[in-house]
N, C-alpha and C positions, 0 to 999 in steps of 0.2 A: 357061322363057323363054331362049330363045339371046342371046348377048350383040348380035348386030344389031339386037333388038328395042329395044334400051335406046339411047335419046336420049339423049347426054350433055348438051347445051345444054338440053332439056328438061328435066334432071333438075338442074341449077345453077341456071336458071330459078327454079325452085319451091322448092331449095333456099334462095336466097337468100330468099324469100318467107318462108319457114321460120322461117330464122333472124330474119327480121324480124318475127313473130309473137312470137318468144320474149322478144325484146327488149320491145316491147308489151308483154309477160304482166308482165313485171318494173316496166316505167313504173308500170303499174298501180298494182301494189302499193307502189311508192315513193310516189306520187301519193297512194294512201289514207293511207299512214303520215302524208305531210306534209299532209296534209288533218286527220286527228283531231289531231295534234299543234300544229295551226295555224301550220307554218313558212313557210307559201307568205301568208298574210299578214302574218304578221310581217317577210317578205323586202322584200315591196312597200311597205309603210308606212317600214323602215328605211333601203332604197334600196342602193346599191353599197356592200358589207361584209363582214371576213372572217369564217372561218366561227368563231372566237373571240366573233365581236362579234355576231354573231348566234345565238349558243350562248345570250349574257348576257342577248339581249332573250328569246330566245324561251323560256328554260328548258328546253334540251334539251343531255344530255349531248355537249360538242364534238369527242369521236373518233366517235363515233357520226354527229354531223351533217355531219363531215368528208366521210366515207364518203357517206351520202345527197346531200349537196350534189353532190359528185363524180359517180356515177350523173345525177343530175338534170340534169348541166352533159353529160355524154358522151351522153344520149340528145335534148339540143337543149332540155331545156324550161327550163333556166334558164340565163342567160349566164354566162359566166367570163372574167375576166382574169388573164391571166396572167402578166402584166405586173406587177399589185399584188396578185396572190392573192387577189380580190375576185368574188363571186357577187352576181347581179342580176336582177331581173324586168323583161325587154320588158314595154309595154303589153298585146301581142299574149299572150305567154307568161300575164299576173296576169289577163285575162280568159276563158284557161281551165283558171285553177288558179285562181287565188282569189277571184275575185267571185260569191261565194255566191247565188243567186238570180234570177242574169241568166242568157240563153237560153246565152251561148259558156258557161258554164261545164260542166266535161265533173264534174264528184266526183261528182253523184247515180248518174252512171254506172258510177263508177269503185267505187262502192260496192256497187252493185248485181250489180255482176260478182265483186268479194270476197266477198259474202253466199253466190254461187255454191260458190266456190273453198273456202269454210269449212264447206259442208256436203258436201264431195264425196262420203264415204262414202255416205252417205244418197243422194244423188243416183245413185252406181252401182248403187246395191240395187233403186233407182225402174226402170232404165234397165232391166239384168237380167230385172228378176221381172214387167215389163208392170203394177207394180202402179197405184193413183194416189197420190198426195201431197197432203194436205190446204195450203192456202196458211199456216193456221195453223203450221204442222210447219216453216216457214223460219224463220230467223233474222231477231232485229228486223232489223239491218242491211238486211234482204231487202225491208220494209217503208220504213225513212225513206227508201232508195236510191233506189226504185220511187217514192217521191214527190218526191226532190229533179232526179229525171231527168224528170218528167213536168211538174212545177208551173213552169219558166220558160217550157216550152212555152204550157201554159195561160194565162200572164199573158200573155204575147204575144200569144195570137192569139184569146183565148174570145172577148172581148166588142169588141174590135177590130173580128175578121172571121169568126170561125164565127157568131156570134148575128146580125150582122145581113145573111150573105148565107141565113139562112133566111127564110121566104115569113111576110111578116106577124108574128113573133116579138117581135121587138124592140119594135114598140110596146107590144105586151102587156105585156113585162115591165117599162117606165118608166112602165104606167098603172097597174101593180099584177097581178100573175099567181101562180098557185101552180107550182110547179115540183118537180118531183119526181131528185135526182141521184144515182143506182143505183150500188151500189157504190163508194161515195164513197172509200175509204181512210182515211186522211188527211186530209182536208176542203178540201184548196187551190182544188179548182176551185169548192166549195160557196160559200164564203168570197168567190171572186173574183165569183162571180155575186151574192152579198149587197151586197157592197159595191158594185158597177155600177147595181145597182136595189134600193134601198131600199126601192121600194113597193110591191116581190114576196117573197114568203114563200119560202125556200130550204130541203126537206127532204132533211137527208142521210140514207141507207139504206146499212148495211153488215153484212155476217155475220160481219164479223170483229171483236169486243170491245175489243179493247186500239185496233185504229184510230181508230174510234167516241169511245174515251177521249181519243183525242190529234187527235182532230178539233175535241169541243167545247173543248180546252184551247187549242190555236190561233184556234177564233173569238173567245171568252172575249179572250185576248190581244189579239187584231185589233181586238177592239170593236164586233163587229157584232151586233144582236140579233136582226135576221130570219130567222135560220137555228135549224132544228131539227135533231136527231139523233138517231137511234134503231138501236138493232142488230138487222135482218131481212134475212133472203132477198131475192134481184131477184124472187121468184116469189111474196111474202107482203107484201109491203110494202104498208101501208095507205091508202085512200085513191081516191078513184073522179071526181074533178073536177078532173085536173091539166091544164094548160095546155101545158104544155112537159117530157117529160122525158128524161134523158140517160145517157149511160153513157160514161164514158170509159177506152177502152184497156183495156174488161174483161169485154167481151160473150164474146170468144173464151176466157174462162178458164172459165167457168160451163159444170155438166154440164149442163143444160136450156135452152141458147141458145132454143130455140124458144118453149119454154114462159115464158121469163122476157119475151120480149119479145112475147107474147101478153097474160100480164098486163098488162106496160106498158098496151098497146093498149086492154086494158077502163078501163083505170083513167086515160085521158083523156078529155079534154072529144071532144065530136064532131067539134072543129076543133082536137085539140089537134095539139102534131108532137114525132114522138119523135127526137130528135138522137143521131147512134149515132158516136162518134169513135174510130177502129180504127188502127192500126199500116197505114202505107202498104205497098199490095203488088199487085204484080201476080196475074193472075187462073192462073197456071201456075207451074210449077217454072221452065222452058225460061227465061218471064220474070223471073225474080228471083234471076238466076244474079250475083251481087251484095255488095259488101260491107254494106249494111244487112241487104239478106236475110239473111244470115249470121249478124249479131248479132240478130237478129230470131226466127232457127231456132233458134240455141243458146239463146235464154230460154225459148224455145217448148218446149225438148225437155225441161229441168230444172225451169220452172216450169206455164206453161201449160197443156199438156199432162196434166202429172199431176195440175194443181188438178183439171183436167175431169174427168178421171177417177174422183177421188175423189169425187164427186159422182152424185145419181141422173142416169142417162140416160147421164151420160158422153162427149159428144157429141164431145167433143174436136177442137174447130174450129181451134187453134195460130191464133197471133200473126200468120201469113201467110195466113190465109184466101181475101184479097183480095175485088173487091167482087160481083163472080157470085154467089161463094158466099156472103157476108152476105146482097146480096139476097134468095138463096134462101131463108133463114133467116125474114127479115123478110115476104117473100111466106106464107113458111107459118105465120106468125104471125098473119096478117091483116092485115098493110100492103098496098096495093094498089100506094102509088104512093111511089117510092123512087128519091131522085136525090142524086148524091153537088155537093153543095152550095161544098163548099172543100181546099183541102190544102195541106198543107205538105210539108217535104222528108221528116218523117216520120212525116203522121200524114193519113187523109181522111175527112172530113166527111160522114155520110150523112145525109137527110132522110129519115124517114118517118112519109106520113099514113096513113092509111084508105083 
């Protein structure tokens, strides 16, 4: 390459992009630290305070919080005065750092991406050798993240406005319905539909053990009895009279996309509807030239990806699938009729019947 080729504005450009990337990568990780150590609550409840006096409440050593506090104040997430030496949380800043639960808050995210960063060996070995990755073989972290990044979504929006812009649904499930919710993880979305409709039977299904464990221990907690739980395949899961069933944010991980949602398909009523909720995306690369696509590809390449793979069939449909290619899926499953129902800024909505 002759030095005419080379854009210097082009190359500062991207550079500074770069460096703000890096910066990010760091937030990150300051973000989880004050996350498991609980300082970003403890900040907000305490209010404007030095970082002594906030050493006292939070019990973390005070050259250490110095230092974090510092970072935290230079990358904009938390305020400083400088004036009185004094750290503080905007409203704007403690809803997304510390409000556990609600949709601004970013940690299930931030965790989700550390779970990443802690298995990188493994993840290069994945990348390298073409092999697959069983979803088991992550790290817990990889697990509560994936759920505390997906579950404000859920409460937001499941029974709000995914459940009742599907066709007929909604009454079913307040007159009493069986429901079938594939892949459950975790159990939040299961949970969130127990509780919305008492008079519907909620079965959660998952191949993975230990989430299934920590599924029933969160409804247990919640106190909801209409839910069940059982640890099987999307392709084995019992059951042949469901009304309504769903999958969320996990069709694209499974080696047998087709086959799992072919099952579905026998195993509704003849007017049941299968609710498919996937990762927003356009139907091309050209389109989703992006920064969710982005974070969307990079989960896709370390997790997705090599879950499918490890898997029979291996189908490997990534988190960007978009909804052509779902459809396809679901066409060749024996849906006939398949309409994307709702969306969000990061997530759409598919219906399909028969």
């Amino acid at each position: 390459m002759s030095n005419h080729d080379f854009d210097q504005a082009k190359f500062e450009e991207l550079q500074g992009k770069v460096m703000g990337d890096v910066g990010g990568a760091i937030g990150v990780l300051m973000s989880y630290i004050g996350d498991q150590a609980g300082v970003y609550r403890v900040l907000e409840e305490v209010g404007p305070c030095s970082h002594e006096e906030l050493s006292a409440k939070a019990g973390i050593d005070a050259r250490y919080l110095r230092e974090w506090l510092s970072s935290n104040a230079a990358a904009g997430y938390i305020d400083y005065d400088a004036a009185n030496d004094t750290f503080s949380l905007s409203p704007e800043q403690a809803a997304l750092f510390a409000h556990e639960g609600e949709p601004t808050c970013m940690q299930g995210f931030f965790e989700s991406i550390v779970s990443q960063y802690a298995s990188y060996e493994t993840a290069v070995d994945v990348f390298k050798t073409g092999k697959g990755r069983p979803w088991s073989d992550h790290l817990p972290c990889c697990f509560c993240g994936t759920d505390r990044f997906f579950r404000p979504g859920y409460a937001a929006n499941l029974v709000e406005s995914w459940i009742p812009a599907l066709e007929g649904v909604e009454a079913k499930l307040e007159a009493g319905a069986k429901v079938a919710d594939i892949a459950c993880g975790h159990g939040s979305s299961t949970i969130l539909l127990a509780e919305r409709y008492p008079n519907s039977t909620i079965h959660g299904f998952d191949f993975h053990p230990p989430s299934i464990e920590e599924a029933k221990d969160k409804a247990e907690k919640a106190g909801v009895r209409n839910v069940e739980f059982q640890v099987v395949s999307a392709k084995e899961f019992p059951g042949n009279d469901f009304d309504l069933a769903c999958i969320f944010d996990a069709l694209h991980d499974m080696g047998d996309p087709v086959g799992a949602a072919a099952h579905i398909k026998a195993s509704l009523k003849s007017d049941g509807t299968f609710m498919l909720v996937e990762p927003l995306a356009a139907d091309s690369l050209g389109e989703n030239l992006n920064l969710l696509a982005a974070i969307f590809y990079g989960f896709s390449t370390t997790i997705c990806v090599p879950t499918s793979r490890s898997q029979e069939v291996g189908l490997a449909l990534g988190a960007q699938a978009g909804e052509k290619r779902l459809t396809e899926v679901l066409n060749e499953a024996g849906f006939g009729n398949v309409r994307r129902a709702a969306e969000t800024p990061t997530n759409m909505v598919l219906e399909a019947r028969a």
